[in-house]
N, C-alpha and C positions, 0 to 999 in steps of 0.2 A: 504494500500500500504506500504509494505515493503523497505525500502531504503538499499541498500547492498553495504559496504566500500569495496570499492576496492583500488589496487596496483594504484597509482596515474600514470597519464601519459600525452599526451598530443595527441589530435585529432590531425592526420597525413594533415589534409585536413587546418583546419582551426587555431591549436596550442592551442585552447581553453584548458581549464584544464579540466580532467576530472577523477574523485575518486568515483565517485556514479555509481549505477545500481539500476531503478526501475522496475521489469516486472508486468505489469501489468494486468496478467493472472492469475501467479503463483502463487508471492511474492516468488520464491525460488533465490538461486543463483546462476551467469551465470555460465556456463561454456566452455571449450574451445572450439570455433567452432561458438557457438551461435551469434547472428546477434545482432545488438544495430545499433542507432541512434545518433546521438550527437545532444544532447539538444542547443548547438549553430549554426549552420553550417546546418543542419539535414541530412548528409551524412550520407550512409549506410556503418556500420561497422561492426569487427568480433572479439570477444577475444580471442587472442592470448592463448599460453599456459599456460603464466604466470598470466593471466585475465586483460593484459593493452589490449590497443584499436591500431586494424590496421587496415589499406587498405584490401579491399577483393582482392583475387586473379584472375584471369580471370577464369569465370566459376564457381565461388567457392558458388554464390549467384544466387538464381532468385527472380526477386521481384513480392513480392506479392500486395493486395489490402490491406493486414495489413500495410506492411511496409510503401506502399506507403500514408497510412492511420495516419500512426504516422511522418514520415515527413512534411506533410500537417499541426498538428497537433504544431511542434515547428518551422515549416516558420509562424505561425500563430501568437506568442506569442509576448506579449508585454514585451521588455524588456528595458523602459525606467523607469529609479529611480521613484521612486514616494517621 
């Protein structure tokens, strides 16, 4: 798995920070249009043109059992310090 640095920004939904992109398919990097997740929150997102992270637009998405597969996936995650 490839980790890819992106344009720092902030999840529209939840403010968390967010500078990384992992796909977990590819290992390529996103590009504009393509769908993400937010590793906190796990709302479904879109990169922009500049590759920061927005809201999708009405219509812009249909979810899949992937997507819905990877949200599952970070509602899941333990994220207390150890």
């Amino acid at each position: 798995m490839r980790e890819n640095q992106l344009p720092e920004c902030q999840c529209p939904y939840c403010e968390a920070k967010l500078d990384t992109a992992t796909d977990l398919k590819t290992n390529v990097m996103p590009k504009p249009g393509d769908i993400s997740v937010c590793i906190n929150c796990a709302q479904v997102l879109v990169f922009a043109d500049d590759l920061t992270l927005r809201k999708p637009q009405p219509g812009e998405i249909t979810m899949t059992p992937e997507i819905e597969l990877y949200q599952k996936a970070v509602r899941g995650l333990d994220r207390r310090r150890h």
